[in-house]
N, C-alpha and C positions, 0 to 999 in steps of 0.2 A: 486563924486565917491571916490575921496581923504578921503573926510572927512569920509565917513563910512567905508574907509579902516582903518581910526586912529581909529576909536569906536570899530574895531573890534579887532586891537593890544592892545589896554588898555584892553577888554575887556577878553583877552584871558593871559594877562599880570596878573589880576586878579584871573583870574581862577586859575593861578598857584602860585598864592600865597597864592589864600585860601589852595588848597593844599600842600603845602608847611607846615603850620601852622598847620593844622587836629591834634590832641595828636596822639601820635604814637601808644597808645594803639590799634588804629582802624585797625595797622596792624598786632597785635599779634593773630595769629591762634587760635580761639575757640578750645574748648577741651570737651569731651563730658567725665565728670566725674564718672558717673553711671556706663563707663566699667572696664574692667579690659585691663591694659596696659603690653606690652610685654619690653622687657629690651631697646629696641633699641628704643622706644618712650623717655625717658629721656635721651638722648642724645639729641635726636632732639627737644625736647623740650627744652633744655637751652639753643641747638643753636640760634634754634629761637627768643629768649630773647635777647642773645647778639646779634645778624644779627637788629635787628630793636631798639633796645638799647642800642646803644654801648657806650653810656656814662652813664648808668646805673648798666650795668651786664659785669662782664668779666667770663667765663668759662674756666676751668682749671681741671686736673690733681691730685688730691691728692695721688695718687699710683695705686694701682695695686694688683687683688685680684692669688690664685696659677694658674688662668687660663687666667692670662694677662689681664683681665677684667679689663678696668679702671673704678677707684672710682671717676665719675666727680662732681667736684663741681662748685656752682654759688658764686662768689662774687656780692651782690647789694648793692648799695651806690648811690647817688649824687655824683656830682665833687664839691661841696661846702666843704671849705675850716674848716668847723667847726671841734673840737677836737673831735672825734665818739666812741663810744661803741661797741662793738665786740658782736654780737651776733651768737651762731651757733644752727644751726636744721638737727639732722640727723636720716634717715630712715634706715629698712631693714637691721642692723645688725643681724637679723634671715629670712633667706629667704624667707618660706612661709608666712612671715606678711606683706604682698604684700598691707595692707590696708597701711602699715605705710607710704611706698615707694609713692603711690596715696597721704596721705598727706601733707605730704612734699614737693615732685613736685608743689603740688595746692598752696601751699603758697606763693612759689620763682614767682609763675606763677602770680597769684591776685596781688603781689608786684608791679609787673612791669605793669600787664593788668592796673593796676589805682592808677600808679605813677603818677598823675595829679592832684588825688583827697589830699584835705590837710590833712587826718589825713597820707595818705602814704607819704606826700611828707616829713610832718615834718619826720616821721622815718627814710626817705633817707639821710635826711639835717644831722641828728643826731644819724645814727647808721650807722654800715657796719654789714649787714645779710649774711652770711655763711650758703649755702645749700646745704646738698650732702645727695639727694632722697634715692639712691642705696649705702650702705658702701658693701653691699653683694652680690655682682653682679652673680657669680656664683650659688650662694644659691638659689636667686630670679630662672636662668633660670631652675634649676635643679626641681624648687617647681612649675615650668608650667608642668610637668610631673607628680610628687607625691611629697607631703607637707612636707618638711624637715628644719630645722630651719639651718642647719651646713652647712659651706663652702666646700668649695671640697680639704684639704690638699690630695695629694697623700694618699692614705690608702686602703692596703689590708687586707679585712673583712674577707677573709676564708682562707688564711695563704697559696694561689697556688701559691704564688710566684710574681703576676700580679697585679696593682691597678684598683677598678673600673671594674675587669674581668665579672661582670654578673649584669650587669645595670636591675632594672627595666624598663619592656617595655608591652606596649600594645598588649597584644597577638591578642584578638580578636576582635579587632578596633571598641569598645565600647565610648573606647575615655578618660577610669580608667584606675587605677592598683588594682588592687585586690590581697587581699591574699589568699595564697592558701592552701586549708584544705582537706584531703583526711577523705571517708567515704560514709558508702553504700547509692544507692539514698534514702531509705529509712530512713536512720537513722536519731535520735536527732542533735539537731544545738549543745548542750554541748558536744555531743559523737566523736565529729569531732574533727580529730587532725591537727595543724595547721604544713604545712611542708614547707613553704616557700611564698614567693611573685612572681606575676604574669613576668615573663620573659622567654624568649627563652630555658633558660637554657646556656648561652653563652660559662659557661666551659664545660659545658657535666661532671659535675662533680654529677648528680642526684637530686641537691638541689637548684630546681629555685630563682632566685635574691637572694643570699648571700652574695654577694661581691658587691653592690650599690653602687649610686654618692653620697656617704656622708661621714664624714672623721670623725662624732658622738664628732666633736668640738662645743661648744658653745664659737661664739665671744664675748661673754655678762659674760664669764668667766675665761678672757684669757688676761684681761688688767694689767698693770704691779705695781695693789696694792692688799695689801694683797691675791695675787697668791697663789692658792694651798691651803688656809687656810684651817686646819682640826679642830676640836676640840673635839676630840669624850668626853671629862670630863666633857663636858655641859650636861645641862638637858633642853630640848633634846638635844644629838649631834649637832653639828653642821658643815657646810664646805661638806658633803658626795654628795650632789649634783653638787658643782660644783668643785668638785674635780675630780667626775669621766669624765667630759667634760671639763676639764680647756685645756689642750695643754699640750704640751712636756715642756711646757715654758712661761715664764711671755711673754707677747707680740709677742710671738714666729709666730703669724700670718702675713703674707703680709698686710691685712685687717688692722688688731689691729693697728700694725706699722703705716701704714699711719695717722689714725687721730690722736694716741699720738703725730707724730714730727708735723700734721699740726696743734693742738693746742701748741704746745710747739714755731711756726714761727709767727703763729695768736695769739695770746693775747685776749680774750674774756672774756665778765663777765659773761657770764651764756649760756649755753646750753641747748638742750631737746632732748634725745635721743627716739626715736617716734616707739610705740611696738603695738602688739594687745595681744588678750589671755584673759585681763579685761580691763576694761575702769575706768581708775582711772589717778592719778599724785602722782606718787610717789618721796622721796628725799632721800638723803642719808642721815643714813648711811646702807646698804646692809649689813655689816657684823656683825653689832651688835645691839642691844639696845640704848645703849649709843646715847646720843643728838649730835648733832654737836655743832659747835660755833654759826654756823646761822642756829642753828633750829629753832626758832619762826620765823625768816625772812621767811627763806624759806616754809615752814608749810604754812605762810599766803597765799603767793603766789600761793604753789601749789591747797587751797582752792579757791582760783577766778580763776586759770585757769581749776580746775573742773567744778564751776558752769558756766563758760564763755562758756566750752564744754556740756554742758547738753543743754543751751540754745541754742547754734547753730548748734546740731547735732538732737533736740530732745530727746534725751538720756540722761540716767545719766550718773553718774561717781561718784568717790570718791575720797578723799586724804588721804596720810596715808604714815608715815615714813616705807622706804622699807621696811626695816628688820620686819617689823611688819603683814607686806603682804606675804611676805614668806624668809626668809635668806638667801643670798649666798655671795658669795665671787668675786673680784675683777671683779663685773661689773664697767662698762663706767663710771656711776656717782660719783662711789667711789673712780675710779683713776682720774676722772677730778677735783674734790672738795678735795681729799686728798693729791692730789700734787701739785694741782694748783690755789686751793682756788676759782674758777669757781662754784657759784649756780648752781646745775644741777638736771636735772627734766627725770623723765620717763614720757612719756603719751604714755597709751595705748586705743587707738582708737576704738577697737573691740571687743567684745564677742558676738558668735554667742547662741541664745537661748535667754528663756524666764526670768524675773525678778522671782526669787522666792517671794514667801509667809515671810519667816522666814529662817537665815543660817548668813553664813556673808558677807562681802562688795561683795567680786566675784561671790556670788550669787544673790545680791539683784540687782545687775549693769549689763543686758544682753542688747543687740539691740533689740531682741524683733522679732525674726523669726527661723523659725524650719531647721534645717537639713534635707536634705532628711535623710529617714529610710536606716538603713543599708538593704544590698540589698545580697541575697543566691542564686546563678545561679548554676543546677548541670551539669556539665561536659562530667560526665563519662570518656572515655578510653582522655588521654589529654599527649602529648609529650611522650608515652612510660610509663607514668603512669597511673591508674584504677581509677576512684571512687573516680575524682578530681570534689569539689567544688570549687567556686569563690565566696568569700566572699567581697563585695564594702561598703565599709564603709563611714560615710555621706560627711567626711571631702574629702576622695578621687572621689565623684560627683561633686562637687564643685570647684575642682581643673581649675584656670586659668578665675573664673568667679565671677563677684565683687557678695556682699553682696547689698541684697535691701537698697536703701537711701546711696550709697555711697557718691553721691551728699551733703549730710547733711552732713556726714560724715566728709568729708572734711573741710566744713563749720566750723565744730565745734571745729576742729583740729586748725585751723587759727586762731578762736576767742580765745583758751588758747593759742597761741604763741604771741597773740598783750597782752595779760593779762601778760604774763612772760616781755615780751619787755618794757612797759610803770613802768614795777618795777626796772630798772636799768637806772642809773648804781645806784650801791647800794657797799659802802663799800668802801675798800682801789682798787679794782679790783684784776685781777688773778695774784698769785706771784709764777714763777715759780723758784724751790729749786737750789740755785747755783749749788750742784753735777751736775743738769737733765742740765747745759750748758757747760758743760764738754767735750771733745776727739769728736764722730763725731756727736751731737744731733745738 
């Protein structure tokens, strides 16, 4: 009896050591990528990384958006002592590109799910990945409601005095927001006049949603280089786009602030600021023509993390120096490559609709499925006004609910971020301007 008591101590002795050993990945919670996630899932998703990773992942803070929303980011790395390259991936600088947020997430996640396997391990041994899914936290929850790319600065839209005073809302728990157009039931869809967005009316001022959660900032033009650029002596103009969205101020956002000081504390040789709209990889320079110093570097680059994304999403994609995709003025790439010498990449993930015939890159590059059709619901007598239509347009159906193949999606997102990663470190690395270390940076 003795002796089958000892076979049953070693026995049980064993057990716990196979378990003990298992990769830990076996305890990282699956994730079902095909939906669409709400704000509070990226939170717990990177706890979760660091709770069963803790010598892998540390999660952190980078600030803090105008509604106290923190900007959390992942550090991942090995604890091997090698000298490491700084690599950063950031999402949802425009809130409704909620695809970008899902790619970003899925990559910090894939890190860690198969830090075991050797192409992840060497990246751990030899880089530190910087991930922060949500820069727009606010934006993100505001665009589960109606699709707004702008953060929430305080901003009153119809001058009552009040911010925010007449939020879009769901009148008739359809589950949109609709705009709203007065006009007989009878009449033309062109004869219809367009008097506001679907809300309560919250001021009783007669003109529904005019005063909304949106502050009509673009963070994507709000970073602290060439701010504000105009140029109306070009041909064409130039600057008029992001000048009318730029901010009161170079960096003047909570948002913006955070990832300039936390690039200016972190030291990185290349970043990808992660969009939808088209599916391409764009580089700087955004504001002009003009090559960079590493334009053939980076050009290369952003060529294989297009075709690296075509392949693992199904999709195309293109590359192509911003400014040549469309010009603006002091986006992310341009202040992180022109102050701090940092490669830096757009990928845009998303374009809903079909591949054109003939047009150019942002028509030939679509995912490859339809919007619903916009949608005329009439009314009649509606809040004390007559001869209300409800106009739902495709993008406000779709609000809060991923795009078919986001799974791929993702995928493909990942295969151009290990394309950028395997190209560095490349150069002298990022050299930040002795002014920007100056009084409180």
């Amino acid at each position: 009896m003795k002796k089958n008591t000892r076979y049953l101590v070693l026995l049980l002795s064993l057990i716990i050591l196979l378990i003990s050993i298992v990769p830990a990945s076996a305890q990282l919670a699956d994730v079902d990528w095909k939906v669409r996630h709400d704000l509070d899932f990226y939170k717990a998703t990177l706890d979760d990384m660091e709770k069963n990773y803790p010598d892998l992942v540390r999660v952190f803070s980078i600030g803090h958006s105008w509604r106290e929303r923190d900007l959390w980011t992942a550090e991942i790395t090995s604890p091997s002592d090698n000298e490491k390259t700084g690599i950063y991936i950031v999402g949802n600088i425009h809130g409704g590109e909620q695809e970008s947020a899902e790619s970003t997430m899925y990559f910090g996640w894939w890190l860690v799910k198969n830090s075991e396997e050797p192409e992840v391990k060497e990246i751990l041994d030899n880089y530190i990945i910087y991930v922060t899914p949500v820069m727009n936290p606010d934006g993100y929850v505001a665009s589960m409601v109606y699709r707004t790319r702008q953060n929430l600065r305080p901003t009153d839209a119809n001058g009552d005095g009040k911010v925010f005073s007449d939020p879009y809302t769901d009148t008739n728990g359809d589950g949109f927001i609709s705009e709203v157009y007065q006009g007989a039931a009878d009449s033309k869809e062109e004869d219809r006049k367009r008097i506001g967005m679907e809300s309560p009316d919250w001021d009783k001022n007669g003109i529904p949603g005019d005063d909304p959660k949106n502050s009509k900032i673009d963070l994507n033009r709000t970073f602290d280089y060439m701010w504000n650029r105009m140029d109306v002596d070009m041909d064409p103009p130039q600057g008029g786009d992001a000048f009318l969205r730029a901010g009161p101020d170079a960096a003047s956002e909570p948002e913006v602030k955070a990832v300039q000081n936390f690039l200016l504390a972190h030291p990185v040789h290349a970043l990808v600021s992660v969009h939808t709209g088209i599916q391409c990889v764009l580089w700087p320079w955004c504001h002009t023509d003009e090559p960079t110093a590493d334009h053939e570097f980076m050009k290369g680059v952003a060529e294989k993390m297009a075709e690296a994304f075509g392949k693992g999403s199904g999709r195309s994609a293109y590359a192509k120096q911003s400014f040549f995709d469309y010009p603006t003025a002091a986006e992310m790439i341009d202040w992180s490559y022109g102050r701090l010498g940092i490669h830096s990449y757009t990928l845009e993930v998303y374009a809903p609709g079909h591949n054109a015939t003939e047009g150019d890159d942002s028509e030939l590059h679509r995912w490859g499925h339809d919007l619903p059709e916009v949608k005329w619901e009439y009314l009649g007598d509606w809040q004390g006004l007559t001869d209300i239509w409800f106009r739902t347009s495709g993008y406000s159906q779709v609000v809060g609910i991923a795009p078919p193949d986001q799974d791929m999606m993702v995928e493909g997102a990942k295969d151009a971020f290990l394309e950028m990663i395997k190209s560095e470190p490349y150069g002298d690395g990022p050299k930040i301007p002795e002014y920007l270390t100056w009084g409180s940076w």
